[in-house]
ROPAVO-153373 format. One line per 10 residues: for each residue x negated, y negated, z negated of C-alpha. Coordinates in pm, 1 decimal, always signed. Layout:
X Y Z | ... .
***
This chain:
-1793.2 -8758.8 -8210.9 | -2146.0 -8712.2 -8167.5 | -2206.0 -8458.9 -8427.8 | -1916.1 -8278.4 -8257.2 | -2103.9 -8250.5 -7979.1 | -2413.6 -8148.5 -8158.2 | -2273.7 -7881.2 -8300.1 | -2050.7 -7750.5 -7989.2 | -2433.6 -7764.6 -7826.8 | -2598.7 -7576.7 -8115.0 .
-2296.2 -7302.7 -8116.5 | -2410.5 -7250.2 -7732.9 | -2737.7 -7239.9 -7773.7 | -2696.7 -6953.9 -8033.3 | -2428.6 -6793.9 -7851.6 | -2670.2 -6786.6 -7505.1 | -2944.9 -6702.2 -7737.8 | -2745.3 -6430.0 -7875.1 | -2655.7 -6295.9 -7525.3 | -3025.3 -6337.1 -7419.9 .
-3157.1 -6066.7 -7711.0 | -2870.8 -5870.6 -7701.1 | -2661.9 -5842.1 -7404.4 | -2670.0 -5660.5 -7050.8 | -2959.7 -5758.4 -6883.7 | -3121.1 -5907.3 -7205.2 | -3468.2 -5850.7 -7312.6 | -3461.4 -5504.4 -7508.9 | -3277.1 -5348.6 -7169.4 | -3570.9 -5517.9 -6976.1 .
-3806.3 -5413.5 -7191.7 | -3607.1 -5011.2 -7231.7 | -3644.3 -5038.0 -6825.0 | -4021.5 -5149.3 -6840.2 | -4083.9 -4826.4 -7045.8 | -3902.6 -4632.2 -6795.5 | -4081.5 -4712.9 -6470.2 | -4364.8 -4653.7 -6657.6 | -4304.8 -4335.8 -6785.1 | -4179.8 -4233.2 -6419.9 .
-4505.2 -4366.9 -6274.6 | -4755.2 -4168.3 -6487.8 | -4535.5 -3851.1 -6374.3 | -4523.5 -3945.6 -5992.1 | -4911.9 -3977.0 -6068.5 | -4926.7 -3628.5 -6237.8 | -4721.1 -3506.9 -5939.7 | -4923.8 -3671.8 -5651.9 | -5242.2 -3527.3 -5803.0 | -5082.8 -3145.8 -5779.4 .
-4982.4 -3236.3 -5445.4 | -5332.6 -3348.9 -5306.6 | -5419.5 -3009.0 -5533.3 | -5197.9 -2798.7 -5318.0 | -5218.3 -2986.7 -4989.0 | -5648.9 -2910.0 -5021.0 | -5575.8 -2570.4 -5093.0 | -5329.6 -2531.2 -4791.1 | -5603.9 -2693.0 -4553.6 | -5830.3 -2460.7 -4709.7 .
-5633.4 -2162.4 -4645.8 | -5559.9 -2268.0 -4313.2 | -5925.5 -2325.5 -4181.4 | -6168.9 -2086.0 -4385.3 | -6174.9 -1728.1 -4438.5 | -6354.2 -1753.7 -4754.2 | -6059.9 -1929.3 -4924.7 | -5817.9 -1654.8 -4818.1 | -6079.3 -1440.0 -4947.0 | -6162.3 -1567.4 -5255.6 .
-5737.4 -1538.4 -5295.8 | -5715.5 -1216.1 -5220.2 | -5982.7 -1082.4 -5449.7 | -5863.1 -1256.2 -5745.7 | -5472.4 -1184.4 -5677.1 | -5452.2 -857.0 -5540.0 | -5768.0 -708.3 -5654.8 | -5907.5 -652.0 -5292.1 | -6274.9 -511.0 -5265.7 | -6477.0 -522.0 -4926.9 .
-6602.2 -192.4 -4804.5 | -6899.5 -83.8 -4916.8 | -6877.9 -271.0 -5266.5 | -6754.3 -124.9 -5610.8 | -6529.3 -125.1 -5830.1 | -6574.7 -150.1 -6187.1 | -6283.4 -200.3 -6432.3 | -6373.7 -282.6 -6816.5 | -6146.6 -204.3 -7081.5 | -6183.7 -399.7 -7376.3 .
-6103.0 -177.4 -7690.3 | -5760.1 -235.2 -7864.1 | -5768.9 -434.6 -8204.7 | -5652.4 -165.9 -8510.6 | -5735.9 +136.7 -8274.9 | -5396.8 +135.1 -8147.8 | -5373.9 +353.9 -7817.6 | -5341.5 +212.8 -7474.7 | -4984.5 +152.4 -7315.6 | -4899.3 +488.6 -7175.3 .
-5096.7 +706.0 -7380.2 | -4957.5 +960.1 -7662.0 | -5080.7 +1141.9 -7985.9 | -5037.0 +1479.3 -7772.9 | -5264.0 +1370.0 -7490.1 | -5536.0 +1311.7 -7756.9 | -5501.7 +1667.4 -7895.6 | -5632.1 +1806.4 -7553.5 .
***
């Protein structure tokens, strides 16, 4: 009788073991969801930095004329009066000709 019960007990303790490692809520899904909320973490961090990134840049925007400045210049190619403009062309690897230029407008 008592080695019935022995082994009833050790054909639990495998079968709860067996859940434990395997089944829903076991320790590779705890471990799967571990991975996850730290995977989502690092890109809530990425994302809270570009946030605070755009956030300064708002403020900045919102409070200084040099910042709008600065933006304007470098996106729309604005120049103050009084200042100017220089463009450089860098030469085109193989000779090739500018977009918009053709062999008949180098004859002339």
């Amino acid at each position: 009788m008592l080695r019935y019960a022995a082994l009833i007990l050790l054909i639990l303790l495998i079968g709860l073991q067996l859940k434990l490692w395997t089944g829903a809520g076991g320790v590779r899904e705890v471990e799967r969801l571990r991975a996850t909320v730290a995977e989502q973490k690092r890109e809530n961090d990425a994302l809270k930095a570009r946030n605070d990134a755009l956030g300064a840049e708002v403020r900045d925007l919102k409070e200084g004329r040099e910042a709008i400045e600065g933006r304007a210049r470098a996106e729309l190619g604005l120049v103050k009066p009084g200042e100017t403009f220089y463009q450089v062309v860098e030469p085109t690897p193989g000779g090739a000709k500018p977009a918009g230029q053709s062999a008949d407008q180098d004859k002339r």
